[in-house]
C-alpha positions in Angstrom: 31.9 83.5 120.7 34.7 83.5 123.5 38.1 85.2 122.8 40.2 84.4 125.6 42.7 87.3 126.4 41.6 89.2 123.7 41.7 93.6 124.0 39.5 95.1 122.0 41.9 98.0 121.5 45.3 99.2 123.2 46.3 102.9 123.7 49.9 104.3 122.8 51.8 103.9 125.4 55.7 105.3 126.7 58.1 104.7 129.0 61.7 105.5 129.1 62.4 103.4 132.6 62.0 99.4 133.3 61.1 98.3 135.9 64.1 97.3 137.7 65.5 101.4 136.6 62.5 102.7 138.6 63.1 100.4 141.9 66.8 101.5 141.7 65.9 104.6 141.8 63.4 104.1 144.7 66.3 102.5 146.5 68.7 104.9 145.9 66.1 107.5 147.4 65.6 105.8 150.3 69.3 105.7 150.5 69.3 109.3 150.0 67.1 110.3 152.4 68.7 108.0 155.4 72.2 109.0 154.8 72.0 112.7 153.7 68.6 113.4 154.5 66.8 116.7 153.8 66.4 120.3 155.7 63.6 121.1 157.5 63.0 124.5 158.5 59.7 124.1 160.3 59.8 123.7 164.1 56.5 121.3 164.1 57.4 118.6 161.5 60.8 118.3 162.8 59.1 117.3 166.0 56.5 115.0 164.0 59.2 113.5 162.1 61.5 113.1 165.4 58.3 111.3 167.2 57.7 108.9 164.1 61.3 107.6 164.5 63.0 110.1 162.3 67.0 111.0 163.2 66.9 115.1 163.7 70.2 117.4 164.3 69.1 120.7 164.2 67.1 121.2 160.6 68.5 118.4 159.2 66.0 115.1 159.2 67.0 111.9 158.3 64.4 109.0 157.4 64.1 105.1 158.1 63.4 103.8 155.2 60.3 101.6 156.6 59.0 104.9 157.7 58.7 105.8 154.2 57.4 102.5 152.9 54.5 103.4 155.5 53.6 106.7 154.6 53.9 106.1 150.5 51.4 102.6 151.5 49.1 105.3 153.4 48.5 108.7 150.8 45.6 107.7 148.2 46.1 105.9 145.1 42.9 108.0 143.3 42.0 111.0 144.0 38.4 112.7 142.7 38.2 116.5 141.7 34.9 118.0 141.2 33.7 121.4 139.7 32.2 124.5 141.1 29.3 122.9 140.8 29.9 120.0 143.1 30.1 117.8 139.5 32.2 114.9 139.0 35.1 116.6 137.0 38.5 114.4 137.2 39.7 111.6 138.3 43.2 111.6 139.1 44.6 107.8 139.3 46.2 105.3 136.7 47.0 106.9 133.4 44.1 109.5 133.2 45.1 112.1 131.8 43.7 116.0 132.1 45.4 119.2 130.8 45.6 122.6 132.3 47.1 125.8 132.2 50.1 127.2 134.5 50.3 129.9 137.0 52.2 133.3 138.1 53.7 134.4 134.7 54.5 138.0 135.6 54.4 138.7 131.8 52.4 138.3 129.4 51.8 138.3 125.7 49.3 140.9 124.4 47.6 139.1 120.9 45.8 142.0 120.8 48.5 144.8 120.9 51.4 142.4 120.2 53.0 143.8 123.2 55.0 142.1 125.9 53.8 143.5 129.4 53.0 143.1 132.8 50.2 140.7 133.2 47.2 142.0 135.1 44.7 140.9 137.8 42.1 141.5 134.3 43.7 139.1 132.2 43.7 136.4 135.4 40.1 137.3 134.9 40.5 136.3 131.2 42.2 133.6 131.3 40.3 131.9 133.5 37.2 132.6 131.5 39.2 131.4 128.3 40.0 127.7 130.4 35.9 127.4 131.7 34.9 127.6 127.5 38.2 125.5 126.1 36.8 121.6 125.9 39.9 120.3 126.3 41.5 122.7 129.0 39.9 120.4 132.3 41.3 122.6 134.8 42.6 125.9 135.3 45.4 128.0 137.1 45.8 131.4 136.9 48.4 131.9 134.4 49.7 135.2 135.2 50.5 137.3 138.3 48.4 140.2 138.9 51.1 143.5 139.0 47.9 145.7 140.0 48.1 144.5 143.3 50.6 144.6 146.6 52.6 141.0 146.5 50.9 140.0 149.8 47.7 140.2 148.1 48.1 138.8 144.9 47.4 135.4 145.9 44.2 135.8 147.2 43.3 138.4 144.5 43.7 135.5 141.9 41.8 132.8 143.5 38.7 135.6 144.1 38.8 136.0 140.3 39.1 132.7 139.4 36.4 131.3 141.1 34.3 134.0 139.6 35.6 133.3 136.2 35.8 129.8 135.8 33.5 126.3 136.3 36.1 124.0 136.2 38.6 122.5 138.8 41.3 125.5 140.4 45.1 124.7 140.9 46.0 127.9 143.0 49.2 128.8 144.8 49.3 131.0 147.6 52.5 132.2 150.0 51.8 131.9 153.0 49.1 129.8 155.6 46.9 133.1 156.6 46.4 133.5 152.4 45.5 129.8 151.7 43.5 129.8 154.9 41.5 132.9 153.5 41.3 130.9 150.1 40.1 127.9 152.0 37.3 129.9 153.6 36.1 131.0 150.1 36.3 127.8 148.6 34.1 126.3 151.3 31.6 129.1 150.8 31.4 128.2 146.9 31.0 124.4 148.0 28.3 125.1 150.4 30.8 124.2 153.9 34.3 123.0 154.9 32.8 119.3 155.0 31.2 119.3 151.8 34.3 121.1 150.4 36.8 117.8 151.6 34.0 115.6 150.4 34.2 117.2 146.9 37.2 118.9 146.3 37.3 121.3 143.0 40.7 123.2 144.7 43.9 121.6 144.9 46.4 123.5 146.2 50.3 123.8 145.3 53.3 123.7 147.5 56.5 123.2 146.7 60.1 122.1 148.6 63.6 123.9 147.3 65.8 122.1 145.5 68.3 120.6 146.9 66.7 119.1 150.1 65.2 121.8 151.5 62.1 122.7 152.9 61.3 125.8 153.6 58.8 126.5 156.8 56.4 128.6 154.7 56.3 125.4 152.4 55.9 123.1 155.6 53.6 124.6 157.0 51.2 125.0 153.6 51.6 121.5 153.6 50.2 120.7 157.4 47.3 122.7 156.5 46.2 120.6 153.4 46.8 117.8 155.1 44.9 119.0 158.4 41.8 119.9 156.2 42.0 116.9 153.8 42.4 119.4 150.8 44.0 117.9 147.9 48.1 119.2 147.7 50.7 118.7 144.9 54.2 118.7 146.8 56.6 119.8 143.1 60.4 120.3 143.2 61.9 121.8 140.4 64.9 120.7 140.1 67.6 121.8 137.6 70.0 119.2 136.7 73.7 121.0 137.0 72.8 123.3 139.5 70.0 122.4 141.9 70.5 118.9 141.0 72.9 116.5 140.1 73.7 116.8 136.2 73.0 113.4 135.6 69.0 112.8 135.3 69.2 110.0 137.2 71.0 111.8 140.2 68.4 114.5 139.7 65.3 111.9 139.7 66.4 110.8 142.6 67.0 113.8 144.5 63.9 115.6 143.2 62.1 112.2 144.6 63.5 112.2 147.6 62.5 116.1 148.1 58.8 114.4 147.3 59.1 111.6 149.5 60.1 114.0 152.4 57.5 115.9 152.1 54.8 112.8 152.0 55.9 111.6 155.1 55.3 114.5 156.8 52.2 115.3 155.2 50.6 112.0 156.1 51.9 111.4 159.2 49.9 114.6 160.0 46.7 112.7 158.4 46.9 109.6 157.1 45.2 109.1 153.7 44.9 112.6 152.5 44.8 113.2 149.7 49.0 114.2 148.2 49.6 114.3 144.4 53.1 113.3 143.3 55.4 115.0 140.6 57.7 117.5 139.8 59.6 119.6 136.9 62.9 118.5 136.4 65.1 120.0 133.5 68.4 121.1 133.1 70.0 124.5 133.2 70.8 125.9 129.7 74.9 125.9 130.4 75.1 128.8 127.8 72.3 131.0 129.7 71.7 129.8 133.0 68.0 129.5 132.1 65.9 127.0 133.2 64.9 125.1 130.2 60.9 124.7 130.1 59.3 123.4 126.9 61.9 122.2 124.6 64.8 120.2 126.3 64.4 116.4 125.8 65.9 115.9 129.2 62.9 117.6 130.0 60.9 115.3 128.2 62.5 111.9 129.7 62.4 113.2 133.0 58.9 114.1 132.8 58.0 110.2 131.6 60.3 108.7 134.3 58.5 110.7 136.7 55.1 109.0 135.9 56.9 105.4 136.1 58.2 106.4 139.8 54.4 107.7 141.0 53.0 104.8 139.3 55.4 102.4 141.3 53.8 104.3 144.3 50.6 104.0 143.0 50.2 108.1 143.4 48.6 110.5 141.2 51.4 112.7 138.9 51.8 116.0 138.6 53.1 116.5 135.1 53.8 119.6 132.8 53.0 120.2 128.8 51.7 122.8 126.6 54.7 125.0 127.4 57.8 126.4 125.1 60.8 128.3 125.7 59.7 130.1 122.6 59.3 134.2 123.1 56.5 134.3 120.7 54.3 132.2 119.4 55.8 131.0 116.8 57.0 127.3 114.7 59.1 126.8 117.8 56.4 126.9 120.3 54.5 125.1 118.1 56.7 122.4 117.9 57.4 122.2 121.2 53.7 122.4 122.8 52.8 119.4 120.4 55.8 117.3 121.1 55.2 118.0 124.8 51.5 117.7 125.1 51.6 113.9 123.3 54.7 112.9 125.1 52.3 113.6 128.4 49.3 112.0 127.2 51.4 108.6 126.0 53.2 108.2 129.3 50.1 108.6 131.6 50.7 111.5 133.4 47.2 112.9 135.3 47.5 116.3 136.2 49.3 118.3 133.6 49.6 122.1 134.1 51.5 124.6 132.1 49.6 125.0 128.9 50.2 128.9 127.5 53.6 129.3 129.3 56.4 130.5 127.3 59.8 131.9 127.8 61.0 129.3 130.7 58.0 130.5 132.4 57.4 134.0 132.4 55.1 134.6 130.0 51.6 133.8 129.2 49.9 133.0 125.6 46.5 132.8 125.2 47.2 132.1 121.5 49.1 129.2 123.1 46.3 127.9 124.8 43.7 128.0 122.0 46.3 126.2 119.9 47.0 123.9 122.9 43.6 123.2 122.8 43.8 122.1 119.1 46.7 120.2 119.9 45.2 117.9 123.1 41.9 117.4 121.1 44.1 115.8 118.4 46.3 113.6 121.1 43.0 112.7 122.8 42.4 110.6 119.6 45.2 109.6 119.0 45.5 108.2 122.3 42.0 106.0 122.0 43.8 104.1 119.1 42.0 101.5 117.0 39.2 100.0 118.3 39.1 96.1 116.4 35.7 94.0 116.8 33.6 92.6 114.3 31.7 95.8 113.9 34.8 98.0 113.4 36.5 95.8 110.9 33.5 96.1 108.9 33.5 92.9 106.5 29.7 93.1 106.1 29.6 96.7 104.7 32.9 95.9 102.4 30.9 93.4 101.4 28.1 95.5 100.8 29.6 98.2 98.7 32.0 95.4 97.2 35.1 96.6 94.7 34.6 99.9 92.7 32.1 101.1 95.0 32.7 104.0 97.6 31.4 104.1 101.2 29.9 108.0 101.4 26.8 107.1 101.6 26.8 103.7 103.6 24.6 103.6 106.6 28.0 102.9 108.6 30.2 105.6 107.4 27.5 107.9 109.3 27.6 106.0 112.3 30.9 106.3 112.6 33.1 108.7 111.4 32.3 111.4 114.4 33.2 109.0 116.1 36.4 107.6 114.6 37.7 110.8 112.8 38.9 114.0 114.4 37.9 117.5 113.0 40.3 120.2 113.5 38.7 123.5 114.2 42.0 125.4 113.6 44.7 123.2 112.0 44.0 124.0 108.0 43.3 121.1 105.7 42.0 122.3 102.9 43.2 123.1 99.2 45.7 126.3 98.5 43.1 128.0 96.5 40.2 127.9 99.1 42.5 129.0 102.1 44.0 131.6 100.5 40.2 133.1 99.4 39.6 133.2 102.9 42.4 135.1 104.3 45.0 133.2 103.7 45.6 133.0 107.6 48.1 131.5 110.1 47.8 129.5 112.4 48.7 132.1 114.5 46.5 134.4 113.6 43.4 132.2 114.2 44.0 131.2 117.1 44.1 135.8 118.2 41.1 135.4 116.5 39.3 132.4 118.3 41.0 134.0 121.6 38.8 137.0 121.2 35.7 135.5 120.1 35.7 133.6 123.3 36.9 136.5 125.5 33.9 138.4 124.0 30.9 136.1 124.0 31.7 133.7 126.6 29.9 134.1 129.8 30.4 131.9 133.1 27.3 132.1 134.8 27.1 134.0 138.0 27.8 132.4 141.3 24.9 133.0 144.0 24.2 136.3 145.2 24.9 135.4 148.7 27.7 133.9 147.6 29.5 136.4 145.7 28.7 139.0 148.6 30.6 136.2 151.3 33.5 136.0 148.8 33.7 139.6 148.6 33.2 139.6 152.7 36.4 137.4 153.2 38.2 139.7 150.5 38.1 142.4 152.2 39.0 140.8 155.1 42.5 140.0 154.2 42.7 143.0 152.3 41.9 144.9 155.9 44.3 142.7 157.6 47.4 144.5 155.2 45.6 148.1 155.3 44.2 147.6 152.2 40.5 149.0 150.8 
């Protein structure tokens, strides 16, 4: 049989944008960065950018818009992340979608003490073990900040303990070029060399311009070194609408994007076709606090889909955020907003989505939040295969079969299928009163402190390499010598 145009299933899918919103927005970037422009405090892509046609008066660059076209055409519409392990791992391009958790939360919340504290370069350590066994985190940060160490070590602290503690792909940030190129060097040793490392990536490193229009040379010049070594980069502004951006959220769209934009051109003009991943936060400042509104605000939410419809008019990989709440606990507020977030993500297509376990704008960390985030993206993973229709699915022959007053438990096809087409919760209770309250009667909560230490207890990520861990522990303490520090 021949069914012309026929889909055998179609995935929920959002957008907040048409078409013609997203190209007025490109437009009005392009606008943006020609008249205005952006500043650049980094003495080498100022001189790049001058060379490539770009107007410079002092720090302040100012694009041709055919420039940008170029470089936009020239940065990677796919780009492949691997494990540890040299593994196939993601896939960032179309609307793929992988979840992770964030970074650098200076606090964190004990589930085992119940006490808000300083987060330490241990529970990077756990945290990072808690991603590698989640199915449904794909990728890892490190999700605190460790406070046991100087500031000018931190960075490469974390990234030593992650890649002992986790499989999976890295998202790292460092502060400054000598620390990412110390990270670099210990990446390449887990990969087996700096060309087998570009080849298969399983490090991505973050960078990020300050809003408005600003670039700062530390930034800059994090950027030229990705880009140099063909390492995949995610260039994020995060931009607060009524204060580092215009109020409106299309004003702040478009200067977010055109801090974006600026920063691809540089980055490919210093290699064309590496590998740049698009995206950004942009919220609003809470008027009444001054905070920056992370988990709950539905500006948030629109701005995050209209982001994905602007990189997917580029045809760029999107840096999105999810899992996250403003909440200070965990508590039906975080919950709410971690699932509204999280499905709102998967439905609009955005690839790389950090930020599950952050609370409190930010400065927190949950693992309690990521175990139930866990839950959660397991859930919107099915939801987002929808319903598959073909002859087999719509199962005429086995209605047939058991025919009116029958019941299909025991049909040959019921076990064939309903792994497959039913989702089992391994936290969310759905059983009668009576049975869960025999058993404990517990929260949600409170299951996922306990799932958080079972893993934290049992889990093991296998060793790296002798050899391997004695080189990582060799470049270590080289930057560690390099600040007087044993």
């Amino acid at each position: 049989m021949i069914q012309s145009n026929y889909t055998a299933f179609l995935t929920p899918q959002l957008r907040v944008l048409s078409d013609d919103q997203v190209y007025e927005i490109h437009l009005a970037t392009l606008e943006l960065l020609q008249r205005t422009g952006v500043d650049i405090y980094e003495e080498q892509a100022r001189r790049i950018l001058k060379d490539a046609g770009c107007l410079v008066r002092g720090q302040r660059v100012r694009f041709p818009s055919d420039l940008v076209g170029k470089c936009i055409t020239s940065a990677p519409e796919r780009i492949s992340i691997y494990n540890r392990e040299g593994l196939p791992a993601m896939c960032l391009e179309g609307r793929k979608v992988y979840f992770g958790t964030g970074s650098d939360c200076p606090y964190i919340l004990d589930p085992f003490t119940n006490v808000r504290r300083k987060t330490v370069n241990d529970d990077i350590a756990k945290s990072n073990r808690l991603a590698d066994y989640l199915e449904n985190v794909d990728f890892a940060m490190s999700l605190g900040m460790a406070s046991d160490y100087p500031v000018h070590l931190v960075d490469t602290v974390q990234f030593h303990t992650q890649l002992t503690n986790t499989r999976k792909p890295i998202v790292f940030v460092v502060q400054d070029t000598e620390n990412l190129e110390y990270c670099m060097e210990m990446a390449a040793v887990v990969a087996g060399g700096t060309e087998e490392l570009r080849l298969k990536p399983f490090i991505i490193s973050y960078s990020e311009p300050t809003s408005p229009l600003s670039h700062p040379k530390e930034s800059i010049e994090r950027l030229i070194m990705c880009a140099e070594k063909g390492i995949p980069l995610i260039y994020t502004p995060g931009a607060q609408a009524g204060a580092t951006a215009p109020a409106t959220l299309a004003g702040a769209l478009v200067c977010a994007n055109a801090e974006i934009l600026s920063g691809l051109v540089i980055h490919q003009l210093i290699r064309p076709g590496a590998p740049f991943i698009h995206g950004g936060v942009v919220t609003i400042m809470d008027m009444k606090t001054a905070n920056y509104s992370l988990g709950g605000a539905p500006e948030w939410y629109l701005c995050n889909v209209a982001l994905k419809e602007i990189s997917s008019f580029y045809k760029l990989p999107l840096f999105g955020t999810a899992g996250c709440t403003d909440a200070k606990i965990f508590d039906q507020q975080a919950a709410i907003e971690i699932g509204q977030n999280i499905l709102i993500a998967a439905m609009c297509g955005a690839n790389l989505v950090h930020d599950l376990g952050y609370m409190e704008c930010g400065l927190c960390a949950s693992w309690e939040q990521v175990v139930v985030a866990n839950e959660i993206v397991g859930q919107v993973k099915r939801f987002m295969r929808g319903i598959r229709i073909e002859a087999e699915t719509l199962a005429l022959e086995v209605c047939d079969r058991v025919g009116p007053g029958g019941h299909f438990l025991g049909d040959e096809h019921t076990f064939k299928y309903f792994k497959e087409e039913h989702w089992a919760p391994s936290l969310f209770d759905r059983r009668y009163h009576s049975m869960w309250a025999a058993e404990g009667g517990l929260t949600l909560g409170e299951k996922a402190k306990q799932k958080a230490e079972q893993i934290l207890e049992e889990h093991i990520v296998p060793d790296l390499a002798l050899n391997v861990r004695q080189e990582l522990d060799r470049i270590l303490l080289k930057a560690k010598s390099k600040w007087g520090e044993e």
